[in-house]
C-alpha positions as CSV (number, residue, x, y, z in Angstrom):
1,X,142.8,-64.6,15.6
2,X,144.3,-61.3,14.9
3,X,142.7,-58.8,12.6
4,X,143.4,-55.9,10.9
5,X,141.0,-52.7,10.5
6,X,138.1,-55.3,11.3
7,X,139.4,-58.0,8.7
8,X,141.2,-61.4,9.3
9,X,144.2,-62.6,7.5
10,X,142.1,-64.4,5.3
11,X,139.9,-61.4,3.8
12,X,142.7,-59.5,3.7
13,X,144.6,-61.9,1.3
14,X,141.7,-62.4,-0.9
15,X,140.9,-58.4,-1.0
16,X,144.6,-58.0,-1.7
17,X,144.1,-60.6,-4.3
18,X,141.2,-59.3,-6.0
19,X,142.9,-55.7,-6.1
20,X,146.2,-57.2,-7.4
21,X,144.3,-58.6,-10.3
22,X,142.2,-55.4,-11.0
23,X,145.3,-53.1,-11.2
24,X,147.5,-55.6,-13.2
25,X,144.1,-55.7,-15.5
26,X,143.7,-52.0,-15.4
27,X,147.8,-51.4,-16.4
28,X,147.5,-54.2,-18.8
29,X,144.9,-52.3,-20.9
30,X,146.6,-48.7,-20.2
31,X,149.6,-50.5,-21.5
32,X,148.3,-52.4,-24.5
33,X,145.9,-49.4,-25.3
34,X,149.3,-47.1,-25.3
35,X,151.3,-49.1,-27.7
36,X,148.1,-49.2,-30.2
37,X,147.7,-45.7,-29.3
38,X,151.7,-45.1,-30.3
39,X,151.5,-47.4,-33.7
40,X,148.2,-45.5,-34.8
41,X,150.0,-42.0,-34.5
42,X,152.8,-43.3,-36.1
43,X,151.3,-45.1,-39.3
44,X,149.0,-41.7,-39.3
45,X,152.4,-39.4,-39.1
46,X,154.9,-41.6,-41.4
47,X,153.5,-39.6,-44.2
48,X,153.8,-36.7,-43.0
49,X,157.8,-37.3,-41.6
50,X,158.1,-38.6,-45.5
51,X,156.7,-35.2,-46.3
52,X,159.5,-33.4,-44.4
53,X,162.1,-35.2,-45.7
54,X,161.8,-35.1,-49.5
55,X,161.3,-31.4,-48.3
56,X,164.3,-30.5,-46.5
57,X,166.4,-32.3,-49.6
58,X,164.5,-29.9,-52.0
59,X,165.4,-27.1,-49.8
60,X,169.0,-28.1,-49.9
61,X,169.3,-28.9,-53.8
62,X,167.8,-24.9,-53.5
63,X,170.4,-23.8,-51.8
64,X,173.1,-25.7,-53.7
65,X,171.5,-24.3,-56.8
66,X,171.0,-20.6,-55.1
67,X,174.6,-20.7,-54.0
68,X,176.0,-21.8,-57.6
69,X,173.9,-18.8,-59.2
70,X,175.5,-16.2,-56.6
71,X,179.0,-17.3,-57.6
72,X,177.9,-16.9,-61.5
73,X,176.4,-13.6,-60.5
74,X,179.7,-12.5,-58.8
75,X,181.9,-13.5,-61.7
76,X,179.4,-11.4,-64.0
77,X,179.6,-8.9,-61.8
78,X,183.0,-8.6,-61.6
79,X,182.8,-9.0,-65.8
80,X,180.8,-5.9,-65.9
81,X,182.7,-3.8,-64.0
82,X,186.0,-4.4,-65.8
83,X,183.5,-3.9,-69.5
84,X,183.1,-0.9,-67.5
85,X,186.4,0.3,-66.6
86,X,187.5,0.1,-70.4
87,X,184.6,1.5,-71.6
88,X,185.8,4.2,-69.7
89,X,189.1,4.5,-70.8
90,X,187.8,4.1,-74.5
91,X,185.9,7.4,-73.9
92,X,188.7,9.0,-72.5
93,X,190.7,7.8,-75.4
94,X,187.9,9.2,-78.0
95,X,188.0,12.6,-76.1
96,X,191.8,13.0,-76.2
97,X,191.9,12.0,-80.0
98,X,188.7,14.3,-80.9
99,X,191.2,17.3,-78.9
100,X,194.0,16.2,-80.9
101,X,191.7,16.5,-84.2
102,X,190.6,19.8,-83.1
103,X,194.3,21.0,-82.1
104,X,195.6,20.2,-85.4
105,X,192.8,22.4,-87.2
């Protein structure tokens, strides 16, 4: 009978038997033990990812909000020069009417 590294056809088969169950046994729990592994992480992080969310909305409704108060700020800004402008021109106008005032004395 013909044998391989000192073992017959027969022990061979039955050792490759015995290793063929320990290995699908061993990749069965590494398997099973990674998907309980995955869903704990995930229950664990769902709050977190919740978290995140409602705070990236907030952070945009601030930026919508902070975008709408620059555009008011412009526009008032704008306002207040113009208030400037013809406060100006009022003071010139006082000046050249107090001159007048004093011209005609």
């Amino acid at each position: 009978m013909h044998q391989i590294l000192g073992y017959s056809w027969n022990e061979l088969a039955s050792l490759l038997g015995v290793v063929s169950i320990i290995a699908g046994a061993v990749g069965w729990l590494i398997n099973h033990g990674a998907k309980t592994f995955n869903r704990n992480v995930s229950s664990a992080l769902q709050p977190f990812g919740e978290q995140i969310r409602n705070l990236t909305k907030n952070i945009e409704r601030l930026n919508a909000n902070l975008k709408q108060q620059q555009s008011a700020f412009e526009r008032l800004e704008k306002r207040v020069d113009e208030h400037d402008r013809r406060l100006d021109r009022h003071h010139e106008q006082i000046k050249t009417l107090f001159k007048k005032e004093d011209d005609n004395k």
